[in-house]
C-alpha positions in Angstrom: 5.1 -18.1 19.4 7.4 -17.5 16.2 7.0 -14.8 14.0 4.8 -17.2 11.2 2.3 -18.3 13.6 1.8 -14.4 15.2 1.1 -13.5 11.0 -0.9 -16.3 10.3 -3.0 -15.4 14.0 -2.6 -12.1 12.9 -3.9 -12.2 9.3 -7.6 -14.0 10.8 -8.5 -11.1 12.6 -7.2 -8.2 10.4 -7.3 -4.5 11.7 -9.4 -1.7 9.5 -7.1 0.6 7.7 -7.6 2.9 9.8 -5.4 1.3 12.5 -2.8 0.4 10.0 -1.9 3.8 7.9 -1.4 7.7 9.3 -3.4 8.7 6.5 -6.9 10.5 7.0 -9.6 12.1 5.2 -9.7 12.8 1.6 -5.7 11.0 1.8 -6.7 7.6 3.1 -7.1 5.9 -0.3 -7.7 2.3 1.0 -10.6 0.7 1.9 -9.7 -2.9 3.8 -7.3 -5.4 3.7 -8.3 -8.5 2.1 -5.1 -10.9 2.6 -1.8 -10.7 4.2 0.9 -12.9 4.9 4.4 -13.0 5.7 5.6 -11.5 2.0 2.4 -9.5 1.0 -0.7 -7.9 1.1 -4.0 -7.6 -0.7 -5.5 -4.6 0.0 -8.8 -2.6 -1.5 -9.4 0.5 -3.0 -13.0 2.1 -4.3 -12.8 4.9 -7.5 -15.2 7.3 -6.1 -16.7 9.5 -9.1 -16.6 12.4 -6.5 -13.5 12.5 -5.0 -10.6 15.1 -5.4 -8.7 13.6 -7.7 -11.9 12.5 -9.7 -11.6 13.8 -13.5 -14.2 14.8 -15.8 -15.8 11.3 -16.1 -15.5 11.1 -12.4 -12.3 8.4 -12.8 -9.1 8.1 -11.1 -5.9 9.4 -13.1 -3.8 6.1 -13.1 -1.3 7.7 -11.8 -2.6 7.9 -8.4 -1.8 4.2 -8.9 1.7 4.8 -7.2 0.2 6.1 -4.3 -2.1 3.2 -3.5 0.9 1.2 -3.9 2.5 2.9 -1.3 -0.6 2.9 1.2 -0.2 -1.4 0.5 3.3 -1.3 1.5 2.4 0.7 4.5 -0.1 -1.6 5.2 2.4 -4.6 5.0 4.7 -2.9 7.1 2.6 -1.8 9.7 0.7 -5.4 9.7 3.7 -7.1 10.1 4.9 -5.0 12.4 2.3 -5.4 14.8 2.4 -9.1 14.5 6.3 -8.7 16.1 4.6 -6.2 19.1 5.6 -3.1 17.7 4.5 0.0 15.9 5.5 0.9 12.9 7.6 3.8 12.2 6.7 6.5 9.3 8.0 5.3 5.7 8.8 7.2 2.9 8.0 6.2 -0.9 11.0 6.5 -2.9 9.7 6.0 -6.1 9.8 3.8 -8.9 11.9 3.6 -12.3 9.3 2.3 -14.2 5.2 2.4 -13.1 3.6 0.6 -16.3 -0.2 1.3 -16.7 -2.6 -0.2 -19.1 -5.3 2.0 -18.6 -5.3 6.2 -18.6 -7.5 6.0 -15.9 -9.5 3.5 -13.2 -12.9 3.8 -14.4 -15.2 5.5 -12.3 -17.1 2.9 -9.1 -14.5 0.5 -9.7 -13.4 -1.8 -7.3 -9.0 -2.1 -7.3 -7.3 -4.9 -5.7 -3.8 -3.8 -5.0 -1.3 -6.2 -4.4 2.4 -5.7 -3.0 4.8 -8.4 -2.7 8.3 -7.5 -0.9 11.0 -7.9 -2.6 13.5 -6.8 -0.3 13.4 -6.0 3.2 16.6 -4.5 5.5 17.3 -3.8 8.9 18.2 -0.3 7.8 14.7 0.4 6.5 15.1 -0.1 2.9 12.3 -2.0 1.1 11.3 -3.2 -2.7 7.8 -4.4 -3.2 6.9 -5.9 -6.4 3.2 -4.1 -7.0 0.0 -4.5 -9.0 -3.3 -3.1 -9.3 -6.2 -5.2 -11.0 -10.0 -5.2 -10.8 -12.7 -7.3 -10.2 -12.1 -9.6 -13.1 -8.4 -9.8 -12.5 -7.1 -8.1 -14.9 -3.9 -6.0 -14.3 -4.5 -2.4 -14.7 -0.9 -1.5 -13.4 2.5 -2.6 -12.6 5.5 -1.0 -10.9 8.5 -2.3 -8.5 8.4 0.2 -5.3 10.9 1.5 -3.5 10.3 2.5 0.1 12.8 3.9 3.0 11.4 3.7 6.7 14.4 6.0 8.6 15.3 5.3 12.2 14.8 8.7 12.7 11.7 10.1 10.7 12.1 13.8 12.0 15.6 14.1 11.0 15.3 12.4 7.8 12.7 15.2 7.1 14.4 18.2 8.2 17.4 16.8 6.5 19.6 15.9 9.9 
């Protein structure tokens, strides 16, 4: 089987989020994956008026927005990773030269589609992904190309090897 029938067998039965990111507890910021293909990911994400990062009205600062772009990436990476057999190894978000928001905040109980579109892709583990977040109604709430770096050897990387 090539690699675009293992995504498109893949993307019928997707995983729960939990079997695609590291993240846990109050850090796990996804909620499911709604599309994937070969180049990108739809992903979902609830504002919960009680969680940490919560402000007074019991919204999300939009700049968490960055992060839930890089749990989509991760997503991408591990979904397409497991399509190929493997497991993906830990990433690392880069950052971003630009992260344009319309919003100050995601409103409290809403419902955020984030999307990630890859850019660029090496065998080295360097990766773009073109990013938005929107609602329910489609509008864009935030924009930002991501950069992401997924080392051979995560340890090293870390302890600065």
């Amino acid at each position: 089987m090539d690699l675009d029938q293992a995504i498109k067998q893949c993307a019928e039965t997707l995983p729960p989020i939990d079997e695609l990111l590291p993240h846990r507890g109050t850090m796990k910021l996804l909620d499911s994956v709604i599309s994937f293909d070969r180049l990108s990911v739809c992903v979902s994400a609830q504002v919960n008026s009680d969680a940490w990062y919560a402000d007074d009205d019991g919204a999300m600062p939009n700049w968490i927005g960055i992060e839930l772009m890089a749990q989509a990436i991760g997503v991408h990476v591990s979904l397409l990773t497991g399509c190929e057999g493997g497991v993906a190894r830990p990433g690392v978000l880069l950052g971003t030269q630009q992260y344009e928001a319309s919003v100050n905040a995601f409103a409290a109980h809403t419902r955020l589609h984030i999307n990630a579109k890859q850019v660029l892709r090496s065998a080295a583990g360097h990766g773009a992904y073109d990013c938005a977040i929107s609602n329910d109604a489609g509008a864009c709430l935030a924009h930002a190309i991501v950069k992401v770096y997924q080392p051979d050897d995560f340890r090293a990387f870390m302890q600065g090897v």
